[in-house]
Every structure is written in structure tokens, then in C-alpha cells.
NUNU-330470 format. One record per residue (C-alpha): residue number from 1; z, y, x. Coordinates in nm, 3 decimals, padded with zeros to 5 digits. Layout:
BEGIN
num,z,y,x
NUM,Z,Y,X
...
***
This chain:
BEGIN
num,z,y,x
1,-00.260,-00.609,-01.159
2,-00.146,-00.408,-00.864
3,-00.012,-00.654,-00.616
4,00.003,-00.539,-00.220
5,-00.101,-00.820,00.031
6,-00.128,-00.766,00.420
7,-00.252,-01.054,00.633
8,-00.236,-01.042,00.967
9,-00.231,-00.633,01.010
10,-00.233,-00.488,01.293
11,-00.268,-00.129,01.407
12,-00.340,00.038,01.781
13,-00.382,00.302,01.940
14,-00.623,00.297,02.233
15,-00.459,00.001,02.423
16,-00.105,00.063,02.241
17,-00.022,-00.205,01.965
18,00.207,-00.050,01.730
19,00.242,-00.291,01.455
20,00.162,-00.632,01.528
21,00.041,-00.894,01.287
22,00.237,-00.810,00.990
23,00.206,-01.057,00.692
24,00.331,-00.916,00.345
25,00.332,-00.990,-00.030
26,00.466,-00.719,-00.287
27,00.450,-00.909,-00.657
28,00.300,-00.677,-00.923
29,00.592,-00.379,-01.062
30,00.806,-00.455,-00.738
31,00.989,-00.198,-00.598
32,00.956,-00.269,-00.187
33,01.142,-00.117,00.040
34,01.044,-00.077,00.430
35,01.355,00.004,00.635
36,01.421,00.011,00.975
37,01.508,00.223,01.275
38,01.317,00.540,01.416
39,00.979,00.414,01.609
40,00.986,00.077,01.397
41,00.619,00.105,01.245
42,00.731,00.171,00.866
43,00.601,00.467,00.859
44,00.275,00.344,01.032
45,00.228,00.082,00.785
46,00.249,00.296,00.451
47,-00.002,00.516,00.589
48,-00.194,00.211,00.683
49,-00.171,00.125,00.307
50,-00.250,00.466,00.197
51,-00.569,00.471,00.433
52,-00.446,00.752,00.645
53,-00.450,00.520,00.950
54,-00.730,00.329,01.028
55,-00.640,-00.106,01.011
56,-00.748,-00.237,01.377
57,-00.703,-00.562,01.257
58,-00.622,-00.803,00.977
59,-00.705,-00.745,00.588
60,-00.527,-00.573,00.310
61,-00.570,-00.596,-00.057
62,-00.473,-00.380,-00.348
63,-00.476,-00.620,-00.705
64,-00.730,-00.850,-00.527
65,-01.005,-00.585,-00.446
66,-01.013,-00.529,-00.052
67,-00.936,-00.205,00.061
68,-00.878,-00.286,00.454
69,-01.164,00.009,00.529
70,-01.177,00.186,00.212
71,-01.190,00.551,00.145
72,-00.843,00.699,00.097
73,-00.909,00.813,-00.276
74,-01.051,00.446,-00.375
75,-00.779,00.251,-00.290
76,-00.566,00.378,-00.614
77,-00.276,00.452,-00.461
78,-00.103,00.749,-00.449
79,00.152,00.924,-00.188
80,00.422,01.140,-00.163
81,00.593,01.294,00.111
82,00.844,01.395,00.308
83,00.774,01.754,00.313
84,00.661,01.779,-00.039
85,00.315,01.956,00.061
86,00.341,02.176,-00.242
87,00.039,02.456,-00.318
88,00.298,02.769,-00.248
89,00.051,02.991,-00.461
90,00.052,02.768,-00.779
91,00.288,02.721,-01.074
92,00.408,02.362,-01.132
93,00.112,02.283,-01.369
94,-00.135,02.407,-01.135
95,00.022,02.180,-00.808
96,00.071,01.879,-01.063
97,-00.303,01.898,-01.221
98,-00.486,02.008,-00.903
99,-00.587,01.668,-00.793
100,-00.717,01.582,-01.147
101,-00.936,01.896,-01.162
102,-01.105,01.821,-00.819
103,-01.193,01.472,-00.937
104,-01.333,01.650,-01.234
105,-01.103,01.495,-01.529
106,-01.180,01.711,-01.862
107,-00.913,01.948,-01.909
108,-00.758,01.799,-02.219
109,-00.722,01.462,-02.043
110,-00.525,01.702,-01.789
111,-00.335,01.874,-02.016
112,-00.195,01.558,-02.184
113,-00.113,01.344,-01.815
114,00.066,01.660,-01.658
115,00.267,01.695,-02.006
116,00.409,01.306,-02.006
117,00.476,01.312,-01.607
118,00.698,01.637,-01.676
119,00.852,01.491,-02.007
120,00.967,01.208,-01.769
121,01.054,01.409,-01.441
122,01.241,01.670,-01.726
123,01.041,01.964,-01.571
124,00.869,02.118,-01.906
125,01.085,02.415,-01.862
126,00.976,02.470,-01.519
127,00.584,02.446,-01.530
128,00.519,02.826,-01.490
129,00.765,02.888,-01.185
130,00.643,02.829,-00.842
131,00.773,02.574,-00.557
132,00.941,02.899,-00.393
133,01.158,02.948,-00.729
134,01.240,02.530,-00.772
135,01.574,02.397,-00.595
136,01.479,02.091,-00.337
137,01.556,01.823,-00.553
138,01.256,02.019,-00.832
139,01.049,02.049,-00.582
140,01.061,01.682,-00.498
141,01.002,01.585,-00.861
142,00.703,01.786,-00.885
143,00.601,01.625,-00.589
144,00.608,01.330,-00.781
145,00.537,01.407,-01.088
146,00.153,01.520,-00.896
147,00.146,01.125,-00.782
148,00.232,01.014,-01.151
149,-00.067,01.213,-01.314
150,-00.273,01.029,-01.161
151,-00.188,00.681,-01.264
152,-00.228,00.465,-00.960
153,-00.214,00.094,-00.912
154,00.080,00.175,-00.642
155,00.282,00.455,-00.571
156,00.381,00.560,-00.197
157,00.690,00.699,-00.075
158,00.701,00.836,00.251
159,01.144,00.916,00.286
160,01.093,01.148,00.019
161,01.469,01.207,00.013
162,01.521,01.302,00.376
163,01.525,01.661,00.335
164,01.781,01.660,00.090
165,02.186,01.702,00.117
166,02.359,01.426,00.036
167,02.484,01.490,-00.367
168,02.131,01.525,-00.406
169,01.964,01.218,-00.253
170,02.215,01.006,-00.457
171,02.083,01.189,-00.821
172,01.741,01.139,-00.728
173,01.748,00.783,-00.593
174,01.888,00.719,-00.980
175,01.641,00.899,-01.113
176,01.316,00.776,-00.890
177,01.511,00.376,-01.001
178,01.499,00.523,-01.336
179,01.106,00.603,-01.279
180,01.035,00.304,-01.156
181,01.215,00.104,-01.475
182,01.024,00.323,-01.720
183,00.658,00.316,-01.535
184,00.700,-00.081,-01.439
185,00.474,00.009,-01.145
186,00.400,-00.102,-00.776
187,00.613,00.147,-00.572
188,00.641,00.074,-00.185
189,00.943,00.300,-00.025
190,01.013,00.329,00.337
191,01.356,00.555,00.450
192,01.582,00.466,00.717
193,01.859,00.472,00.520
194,01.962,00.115,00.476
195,02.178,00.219,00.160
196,01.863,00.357,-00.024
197,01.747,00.030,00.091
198,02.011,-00.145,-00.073
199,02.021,00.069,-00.400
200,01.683,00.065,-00.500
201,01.464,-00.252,-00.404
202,01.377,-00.551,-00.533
203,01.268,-00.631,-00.197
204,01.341,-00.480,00.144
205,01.118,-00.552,00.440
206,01.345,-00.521,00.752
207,01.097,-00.384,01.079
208,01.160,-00.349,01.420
209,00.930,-00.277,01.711
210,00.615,-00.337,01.450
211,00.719,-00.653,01.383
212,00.876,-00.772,01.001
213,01.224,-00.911,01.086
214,01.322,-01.073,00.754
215,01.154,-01.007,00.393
216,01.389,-01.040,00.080
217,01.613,-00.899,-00.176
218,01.884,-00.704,-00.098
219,02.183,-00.982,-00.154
220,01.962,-01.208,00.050
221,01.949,-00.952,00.313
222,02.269,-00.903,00.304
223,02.390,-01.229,00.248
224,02.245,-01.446,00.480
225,02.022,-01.293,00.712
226,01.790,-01.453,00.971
227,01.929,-01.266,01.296
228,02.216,-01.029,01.460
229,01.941,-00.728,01.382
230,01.891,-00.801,01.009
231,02.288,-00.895,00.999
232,02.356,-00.557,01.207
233,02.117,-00.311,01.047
234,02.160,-00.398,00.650
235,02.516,-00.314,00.553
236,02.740,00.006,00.564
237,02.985,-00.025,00.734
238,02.803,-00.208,00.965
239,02.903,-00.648,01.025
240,03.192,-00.668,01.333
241,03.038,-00.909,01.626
242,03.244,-01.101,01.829
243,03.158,-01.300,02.144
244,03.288,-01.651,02.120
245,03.229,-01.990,02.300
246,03.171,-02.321,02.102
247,03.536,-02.564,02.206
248,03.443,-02.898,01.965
249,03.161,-03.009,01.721
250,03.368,-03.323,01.623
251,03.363,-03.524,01.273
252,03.069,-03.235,01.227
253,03.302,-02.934,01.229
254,03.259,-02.695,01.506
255,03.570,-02.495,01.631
256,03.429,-02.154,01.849
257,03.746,-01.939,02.046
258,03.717,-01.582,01.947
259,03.943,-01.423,02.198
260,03.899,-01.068,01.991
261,04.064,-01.264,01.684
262,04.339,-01.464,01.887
263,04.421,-01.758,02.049
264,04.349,-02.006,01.733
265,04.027,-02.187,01.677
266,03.795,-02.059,01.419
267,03.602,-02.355,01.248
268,03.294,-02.237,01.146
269,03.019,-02.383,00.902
270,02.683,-02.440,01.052
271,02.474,-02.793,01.054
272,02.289,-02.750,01.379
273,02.401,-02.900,01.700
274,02.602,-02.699,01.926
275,02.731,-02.788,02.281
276,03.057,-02.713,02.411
277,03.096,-02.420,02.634
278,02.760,-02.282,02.457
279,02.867,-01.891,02.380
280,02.788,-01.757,02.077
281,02.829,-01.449,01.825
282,02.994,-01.437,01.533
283,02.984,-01.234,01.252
284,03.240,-01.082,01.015
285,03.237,-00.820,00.778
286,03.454,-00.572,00.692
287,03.512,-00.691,00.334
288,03.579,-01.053,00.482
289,03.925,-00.950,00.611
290,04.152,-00.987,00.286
291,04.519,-01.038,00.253
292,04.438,-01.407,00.128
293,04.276,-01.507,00.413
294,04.348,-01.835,00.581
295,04.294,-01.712,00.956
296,04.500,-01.374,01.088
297,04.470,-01.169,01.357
298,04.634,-00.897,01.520
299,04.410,-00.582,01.586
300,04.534,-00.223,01.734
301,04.428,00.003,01.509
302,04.239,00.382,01.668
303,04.214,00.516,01.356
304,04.177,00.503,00.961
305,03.943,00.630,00.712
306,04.064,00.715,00.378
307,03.807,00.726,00.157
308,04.009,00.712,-00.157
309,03.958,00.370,-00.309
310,03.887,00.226,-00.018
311,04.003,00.277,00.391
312,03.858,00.149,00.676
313,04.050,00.062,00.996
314,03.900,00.100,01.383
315,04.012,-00.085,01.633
316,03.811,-00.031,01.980
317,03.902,-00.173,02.271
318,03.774,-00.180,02.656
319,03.368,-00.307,02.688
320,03.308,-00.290,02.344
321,03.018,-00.119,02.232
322,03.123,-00.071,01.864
323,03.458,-00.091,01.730
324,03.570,-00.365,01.504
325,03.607,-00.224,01.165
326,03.817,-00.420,00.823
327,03.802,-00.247,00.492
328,04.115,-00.208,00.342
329,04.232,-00.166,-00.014
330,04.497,-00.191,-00.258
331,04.847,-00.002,-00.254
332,04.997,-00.115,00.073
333,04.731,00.023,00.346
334,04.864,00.174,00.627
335,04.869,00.558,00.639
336,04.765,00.577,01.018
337,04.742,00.352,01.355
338,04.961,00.101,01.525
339,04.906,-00.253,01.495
340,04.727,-00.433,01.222
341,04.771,-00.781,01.101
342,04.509,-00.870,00.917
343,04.342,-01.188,00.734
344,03.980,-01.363,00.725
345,03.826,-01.652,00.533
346,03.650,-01.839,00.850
347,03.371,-01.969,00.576
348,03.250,-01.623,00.570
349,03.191,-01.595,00.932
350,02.800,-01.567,01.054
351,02.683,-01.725,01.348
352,02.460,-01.623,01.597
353,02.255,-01.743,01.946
354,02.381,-01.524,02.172
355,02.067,-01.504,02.410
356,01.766,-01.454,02.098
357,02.026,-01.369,01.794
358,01.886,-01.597,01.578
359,02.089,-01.711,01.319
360,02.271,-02.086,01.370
361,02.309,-02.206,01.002
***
């Protein structure tokens, strides 16, 4: 068993707390995600896990044994990284069997492990070039393919897609899914790109300022998240925000004015107590606005993205730090700007506190 449990981890630096009493539990064969902004503490915490930086606090476990203090090499995990750190002077089969021939495995056991990992990274034809003659995305499987030899109880990923274009992160997040299917093992990822996030865990762990924001599968996540940070940060395009002020909470139905959206009340499904006057956020996304919709509003449209299948529509407006944004499909989409009229189901509408962005459900 290779479950991942953190209780109560914490990790400083001199008088600097940088991640602050996180409590985690990754199931045996999950694939985790840690995603967040830059300076969030993902990145702190996988090398926490890998033993690179020391625990200040709390304990950690790795399939029940404790590893909170443990050497590095005992904790049977292994890493890979952003940069690759690929031996420039040795062939594929030397960079992928190197750490098995310093832990003294007999050669034939090496043979047969670096064989598999490159039947299953398809790099047998490429074992006798060198990093310099690989393309990026070879490189990264060899990279890989070095972790795989060595058969840990969890594999590490520290954004090993960043350095990528973008054709090429998309083929390898499919293939390192792929991996993960065929080698049903513990794999924690972090990136900061939400829609690796989104494409490739079976859990996502949203951080912010060291802290674990919400914990759960990506429709979860995405479906009913815990705050305006969670609701703001998993999604592309990102959910529209509007300010609003609670008018009514009678017969239990609350009606909030969303001056962005019009002059009509928006009823909007939550069970807690709200007072009148009380302002609030709510959230839409773009996908929400449909032709069928049972609310409209009028929006002036900035500008519109045609991405084919699919367009998006800006509208800005004075104050506003982002611009509202409504996805737009089918054959009648407007070719440019001018005024939009557009529709919205209010049961898909999110709200928000508007002083700590929790979430009022």
C-alpha cells in the first residue's frame, strides 16, 4: 500500500511559516494534484514529501511507515523535475539505469527494469542517443522513465510540463494519464495550470498562502466549491462575479439585485439566513448563459473570441477588475461587438460572503 497522509505539517524557515498545518489524505493509486498560484507552498510541500525540505512540524506517512525525518532515498518515492536534470554525457540507458547501479542492483535486474520503463515510455529506439539529440517532450520521458525503474511506492512530479510549448504539454499530459492507468500507482502532481489540474486528477488540492483551500475531485471543485478563490481559480475561462445586495428572504426564497445583470431580481438558492441589505457575490459561469435561460440581460460586448466551436464574449465596464465573460455557441453568434442579450438559469448562480468569500449554500 502506498497511501500519502500529512497531519498537521508545517514547514519554516527561520521565523517564516510557509505552509501552515496542512492535513492531507491521498488513497492508494490516486492521482493528486496540488494547484495553486505562484508562492502558494505546492511546491514546498512535494519537496517536503520527497524529503528535500526538512518537516518543522507535524507527521507524514508513506503506506503507514513514518517518514516525517527520513532519509530522502528511504522514503520510496521518487521525483521528477522541472528541468529534467538529465546526465548530458550519458545515452538514455545510462541516465535511466544510473540510480539502480549506485544502489548496487545486479546488472540483469537493470537491464530488464530500464527495458519495460522504455517499452512503456516508447523510447527503445532512442536508448543510445543522448539528452542533447532527444526533442523536449523525449527528454521528459526519459526523465520519467529514470523515476519508473525504480519502482517506488509514489511518484513525484514537480510541473514537469512547464518547459514545454503548448501541442506538447497536451500529448504528454495523455500520455503521463496513460502512465498512471497502466502503473495503478501513487502519483502526486503539482503545476499551476488549473487545466492540467482538471485533466488529470482524481483529486486536486487547491493551496493558497500555505494553507489547503478545498480538497476534492475535479467536478467537485468545479462544481461546488467552498469559496470565491476555489470558485475563481478552478475553471478556464475563469467564473464572472458580480456584486449584489440581498432585497427579500421571504417564503424561504431569497431575491439579491445584480445591477451588472439588470434591474430584475435574481432568486437565488441557498438555505442559510440572509438579511436584507447584506451585499453579497454572486457567481456565474460562462457556460451558464444559454439561449434557454429564464433570466436575460443586456451586456455591451468589447470583444469576441472565436475559437471555432466555441466564442467567448467580453464585456468590461468602468471599476471592474475582470471583464464579464459568456461562452457562446451554436450558428447564430455574433461576428463582433455591440450589444448582447443574453440568458442565465438563476439556479446555477453561486453565492458568496462578500467580506471572507465563503461560500453561502
Amino acid at each position: 500500500m502506498a497511501e500519502l497522509s500529512l497531519k498537521q505539517a508545517v514547514k519554516k524557515y527561520g521565523n517564516v511559516q510557509v505552509v501552515h498545518g496542512v492535513d492531507l489524505e491521498v488513497e492508494d493509486g490516486d492521482f493528486c494534484v496540488f494547484v495553486g498560484p505562484s508562492g502558494c507552498g505546492k511546491s514546498t510541500l512535494l519537496r517536503m514529501i520527497a524529503g528535500l525540505e526538512e518537516t518543522s512540524d507535524g507527521r507524514m506517512t508513506i503506506g503507514g511507515r513514518d517518514v516525517t525525518h527520513m532519509d530522502p532515498a528511504k522514503r520510496g518515492v521518487s521525483m521528477v523535475f522541472q528541468t529534467y536534470a538529465l546526465y548530458p554525457h550519458m545515452t538514455v540507458r545510462e541516465n535511466m539505469s544510473f540510480g539502480l547501479k549506485i544502489g548496487k542492483t545486479p546488472k540483469a535486474e537493470i537491464a530488464k527494469k530500464v527495458d519495460e520503463a522504455a517499452r512503456i515510455l516508447k523510447l527503445t529506439d532512442y536508448m543510445d542517443r543522448k539528452p542533447k539529440a532527444l526533442s523536449g517532450g523525449q527528454r521528459q520521458r526519459v526523465a520519467i522513465g529514470r523515476a519508473i525503474v525504480r519502482q517506488p511506492d509514489v511518484f513525484l512530479f514537480d510541473e514537469p510540463l512547464s518547459n514545454l510549448d503548448a501541442e506538447l504539454r497536451v500529448e504528454m499530459r495523455v500520455e503521463i494519464a496513460k502512465l498512471h492507468k497502466q502503473l495503478g500507482a501513487t502519483m502526486i502532481y503539482v503545476t499551476h495550470d488549473q487545466v492540467e489540474a482538471m485533466t488529470m486528477a482524481d483529486k486536486i488540492v487547491v493551496l493558497r498562502d500555505g494553507r489547503i483551500e478545498q480538497a476534492g475531485s475535479p467536478a467537485k471543485l468545479y462544481d461546488d466549491p467552498d469559496n470565491l478563490f476555489v470558485a475563481g481559480f478552478i475553471g478556464s475561462p475563469r467564473m464572472n462575479f458580480f456584486d449584489a445586495t440581498v432585497m427579500s428572504t421571504d417564503n424561504g426564497q431569497t431575491m439579491v439585485s445584480v445591477p451588472r445583470l439588470g434591474d430584475a431580481p435574481l432568486p437565488v438558492q441557498v438555505t442559510q439566513a440572509l438579511v436584507r441589505g447584506q451585499q453579497v457575490k454572486v457567481g456565474l459561469r460562462p457556460e451558464h448563459f444559454a439561449a434557454d435561460g429564464a433570466m436575460q440581460a443586456s451586456l455591451d460586448i468589447d470583444v469576441i473570441e472565436n475559437l471555432g466551436g466555441v466564442s467567448y464574449a467580453y464585456s468590461s465596464f468602468e471599476g471592474e477588475a475582470h471583464p464579464v465573460i459568456v461562452e457562446l455557441r451554436g450558428a447564430a453568434r455574433p461576428s463582433k461587438g455591440g450589444r448582447l442579450t443574453v440568458s442565465f438559469d438563476p439556479s446555477a448562480a453561486l453565492v458568496f460572503d462578500d467580506d471572507s468569500g465563503v461560500r453561502i449554500r
